[in-house]
Backbone as a chain_set.jsonl record, in Angstrom:
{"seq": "XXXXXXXXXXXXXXXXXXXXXXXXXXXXXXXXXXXXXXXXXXXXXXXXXXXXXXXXXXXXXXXXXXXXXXX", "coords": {"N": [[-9.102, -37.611, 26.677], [-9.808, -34.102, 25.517], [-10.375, -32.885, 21.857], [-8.293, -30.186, 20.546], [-9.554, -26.955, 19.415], [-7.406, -25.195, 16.846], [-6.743, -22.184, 16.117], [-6.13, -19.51, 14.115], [-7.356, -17.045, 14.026], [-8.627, -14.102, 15.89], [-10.031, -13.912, 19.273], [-12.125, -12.374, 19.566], [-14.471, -10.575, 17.613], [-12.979, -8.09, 15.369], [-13.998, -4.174, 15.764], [-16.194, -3.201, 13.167], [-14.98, -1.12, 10.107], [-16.254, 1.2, 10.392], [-16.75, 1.934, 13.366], [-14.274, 2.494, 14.215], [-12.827, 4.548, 12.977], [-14.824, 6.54, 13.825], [-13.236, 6.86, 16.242], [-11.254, 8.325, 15.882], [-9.108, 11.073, 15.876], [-10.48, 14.532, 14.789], [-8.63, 15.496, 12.812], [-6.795, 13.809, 11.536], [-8.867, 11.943, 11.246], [-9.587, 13.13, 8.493], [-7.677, 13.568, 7.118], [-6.686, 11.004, 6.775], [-9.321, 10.083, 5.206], [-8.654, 11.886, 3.324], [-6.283, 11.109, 1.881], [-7.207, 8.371, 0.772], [-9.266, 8.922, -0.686], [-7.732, 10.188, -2.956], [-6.25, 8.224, -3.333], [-8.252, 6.273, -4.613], [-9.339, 7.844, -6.906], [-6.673, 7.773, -7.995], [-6.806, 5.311, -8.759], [-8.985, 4.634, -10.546], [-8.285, 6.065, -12.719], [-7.527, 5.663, -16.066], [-5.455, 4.112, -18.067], [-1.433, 4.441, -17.472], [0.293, 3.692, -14.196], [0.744, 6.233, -11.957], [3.245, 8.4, -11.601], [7.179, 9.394, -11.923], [7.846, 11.924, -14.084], [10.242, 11.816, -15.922], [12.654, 9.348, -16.411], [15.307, 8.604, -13.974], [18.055, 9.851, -13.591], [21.452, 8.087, -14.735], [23.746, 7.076, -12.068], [26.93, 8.864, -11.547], [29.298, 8.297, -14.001], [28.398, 5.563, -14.865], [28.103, 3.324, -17.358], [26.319, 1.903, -20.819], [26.664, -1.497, -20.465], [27.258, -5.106, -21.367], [25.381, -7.454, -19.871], [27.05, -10.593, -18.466], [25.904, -13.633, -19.066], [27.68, -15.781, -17.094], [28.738, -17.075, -18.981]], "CA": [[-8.499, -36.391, 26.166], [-10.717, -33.902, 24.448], [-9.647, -32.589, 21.108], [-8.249, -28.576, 20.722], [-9.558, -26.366, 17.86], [-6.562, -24.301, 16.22], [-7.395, -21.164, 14.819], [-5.488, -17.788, 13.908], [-8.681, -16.016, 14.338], [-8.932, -13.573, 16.804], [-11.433, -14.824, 19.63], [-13.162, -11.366, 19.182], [-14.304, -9.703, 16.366], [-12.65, -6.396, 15.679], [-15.239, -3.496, 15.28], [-16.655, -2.25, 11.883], [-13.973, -0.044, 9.841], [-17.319, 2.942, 10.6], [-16.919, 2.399, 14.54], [-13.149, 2.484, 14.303], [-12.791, 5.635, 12.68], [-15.018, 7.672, 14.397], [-12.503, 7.042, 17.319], [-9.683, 8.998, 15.12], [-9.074, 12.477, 16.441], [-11.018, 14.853, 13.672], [-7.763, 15.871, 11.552], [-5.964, 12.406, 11.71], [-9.407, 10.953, 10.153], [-9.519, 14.366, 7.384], [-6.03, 12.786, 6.596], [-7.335, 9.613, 6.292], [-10.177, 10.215, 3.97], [-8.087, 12.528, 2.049], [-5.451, 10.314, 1.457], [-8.529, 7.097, 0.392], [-9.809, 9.583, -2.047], [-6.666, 9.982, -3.372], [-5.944, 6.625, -3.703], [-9.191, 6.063, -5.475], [-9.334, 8.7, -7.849], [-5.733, 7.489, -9.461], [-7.24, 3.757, -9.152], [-9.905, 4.707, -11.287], [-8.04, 6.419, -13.756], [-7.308, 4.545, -17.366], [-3.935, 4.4, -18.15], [-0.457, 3.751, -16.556], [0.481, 4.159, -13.225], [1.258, 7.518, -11.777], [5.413, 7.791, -11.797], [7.733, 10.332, -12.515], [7.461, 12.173, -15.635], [10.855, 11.514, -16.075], [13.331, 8.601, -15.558], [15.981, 9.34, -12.981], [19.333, 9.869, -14.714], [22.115, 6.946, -14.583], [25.103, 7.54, -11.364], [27.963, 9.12, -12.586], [30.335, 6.78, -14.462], [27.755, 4.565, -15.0], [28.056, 3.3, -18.386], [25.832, 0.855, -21.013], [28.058, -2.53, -20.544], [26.322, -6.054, -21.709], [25.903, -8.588, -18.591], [27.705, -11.41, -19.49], [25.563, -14.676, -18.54], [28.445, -16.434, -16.545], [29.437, -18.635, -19.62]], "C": [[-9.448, -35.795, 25.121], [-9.902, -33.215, 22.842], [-9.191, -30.527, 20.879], [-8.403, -28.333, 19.558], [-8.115, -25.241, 18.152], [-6.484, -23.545, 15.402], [-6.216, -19.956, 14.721], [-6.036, -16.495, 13.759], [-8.455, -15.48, 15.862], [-10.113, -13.93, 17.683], [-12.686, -13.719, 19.626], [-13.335, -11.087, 17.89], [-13.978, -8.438, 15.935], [-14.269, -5.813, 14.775], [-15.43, -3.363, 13.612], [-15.444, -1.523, 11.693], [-14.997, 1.66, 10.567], [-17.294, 3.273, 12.163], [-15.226, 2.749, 14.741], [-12.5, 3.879, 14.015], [-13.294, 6.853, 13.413], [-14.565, 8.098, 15.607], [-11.191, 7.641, 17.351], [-10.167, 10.475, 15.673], [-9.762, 13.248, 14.844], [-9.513, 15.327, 12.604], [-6.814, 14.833, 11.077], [-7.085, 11.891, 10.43], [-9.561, 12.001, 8.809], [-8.448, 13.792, 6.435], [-5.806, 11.845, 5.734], [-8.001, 9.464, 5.593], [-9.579, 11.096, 2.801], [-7.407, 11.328, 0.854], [-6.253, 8.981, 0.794], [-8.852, 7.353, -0.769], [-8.9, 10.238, -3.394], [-6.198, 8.9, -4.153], [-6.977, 6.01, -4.985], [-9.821, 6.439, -6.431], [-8.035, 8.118, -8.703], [-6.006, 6.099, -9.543], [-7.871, 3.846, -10.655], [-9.566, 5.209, -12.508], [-7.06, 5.832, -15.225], [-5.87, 5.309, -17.41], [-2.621, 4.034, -17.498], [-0.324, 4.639, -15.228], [1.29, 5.561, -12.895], [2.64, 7.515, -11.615], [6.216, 9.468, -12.064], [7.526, 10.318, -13.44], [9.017, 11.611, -16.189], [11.852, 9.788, -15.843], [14.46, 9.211, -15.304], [17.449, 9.122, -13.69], [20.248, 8.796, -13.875], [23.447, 7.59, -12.925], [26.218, 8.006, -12.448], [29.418, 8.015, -12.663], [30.043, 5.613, -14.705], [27.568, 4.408, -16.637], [26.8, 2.504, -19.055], [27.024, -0.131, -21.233], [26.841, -3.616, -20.602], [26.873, -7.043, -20.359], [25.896, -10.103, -19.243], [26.729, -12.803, -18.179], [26.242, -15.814, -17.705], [29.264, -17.533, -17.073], [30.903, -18.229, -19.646]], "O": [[-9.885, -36.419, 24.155], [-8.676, -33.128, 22.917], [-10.076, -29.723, 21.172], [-7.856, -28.937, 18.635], [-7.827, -24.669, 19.203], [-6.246, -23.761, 14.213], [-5.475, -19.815, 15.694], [-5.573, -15.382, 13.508], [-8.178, -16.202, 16.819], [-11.163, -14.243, 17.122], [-13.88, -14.015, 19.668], [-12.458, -11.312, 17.055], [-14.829, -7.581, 16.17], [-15.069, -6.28, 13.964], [-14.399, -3.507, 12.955], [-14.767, -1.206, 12.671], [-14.563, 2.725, 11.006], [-17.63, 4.394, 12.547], [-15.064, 3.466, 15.728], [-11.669, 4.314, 14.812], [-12.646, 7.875, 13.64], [-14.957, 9.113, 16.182], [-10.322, 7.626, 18.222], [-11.322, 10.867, 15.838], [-9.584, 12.613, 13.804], [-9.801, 15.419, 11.411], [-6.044, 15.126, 10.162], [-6.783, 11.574, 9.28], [-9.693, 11.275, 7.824], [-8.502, 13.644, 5.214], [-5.214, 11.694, 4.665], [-7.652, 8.538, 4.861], [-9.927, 11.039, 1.621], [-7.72, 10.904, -0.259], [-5.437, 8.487, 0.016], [-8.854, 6.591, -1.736], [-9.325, 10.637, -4.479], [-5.863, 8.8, -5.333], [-6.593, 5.452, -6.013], [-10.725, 5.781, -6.947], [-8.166, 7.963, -9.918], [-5.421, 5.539, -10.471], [-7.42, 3.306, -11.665], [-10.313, 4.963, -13.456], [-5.845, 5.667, -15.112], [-5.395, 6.387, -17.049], [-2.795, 3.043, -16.79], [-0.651, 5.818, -15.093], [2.307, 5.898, -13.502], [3.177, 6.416, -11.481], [5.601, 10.49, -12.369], [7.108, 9.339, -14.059], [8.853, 10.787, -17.089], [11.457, 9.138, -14.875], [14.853, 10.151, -15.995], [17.721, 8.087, -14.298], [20.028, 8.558, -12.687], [23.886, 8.732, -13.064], [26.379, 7.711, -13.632], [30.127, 7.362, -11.897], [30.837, 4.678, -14.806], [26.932, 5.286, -17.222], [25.964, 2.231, -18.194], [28.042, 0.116, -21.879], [25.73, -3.37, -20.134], [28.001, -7.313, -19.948], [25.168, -10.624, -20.088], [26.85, -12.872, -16.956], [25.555, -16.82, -17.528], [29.98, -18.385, -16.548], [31.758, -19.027, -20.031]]}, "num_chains": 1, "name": "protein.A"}
């Protein structure tokens, strides 16, 4: 009996992200690089994460009440 390797590797290698792309219709990948440069412009920027300016107001009838630890 010989022994079996067990992998979770694909037995190919998928292409390059650069051959993969240029197989995106041209406004799909526009989309796609928008949205990247996007992403990587508020990475880059010091400070906290982008968010509402606000926080979102409480339901109505929603009071402050203290949660009682189960003792």
């Amino acid at each position: 009996m010989q022994p079996a390797q067990l992998s979770l590797l694909p037995e190919r290698v998928p292409a390059p992200p650069s051959e993969l792309a240029s197989q995106l219709p041209p406004p799909i990948a526009q989309a796609a690089a928008a949205i990247l440069t996007r992403l990587i412009i508020q990475a880059a920027q010091p400070g906290p994460p982008a968010g509402p300016a606000t926080p979102a107001p409480a339901p109505a009838g929603a009071t402050d009440r203290e949660v009682s630890g189960g003792e």
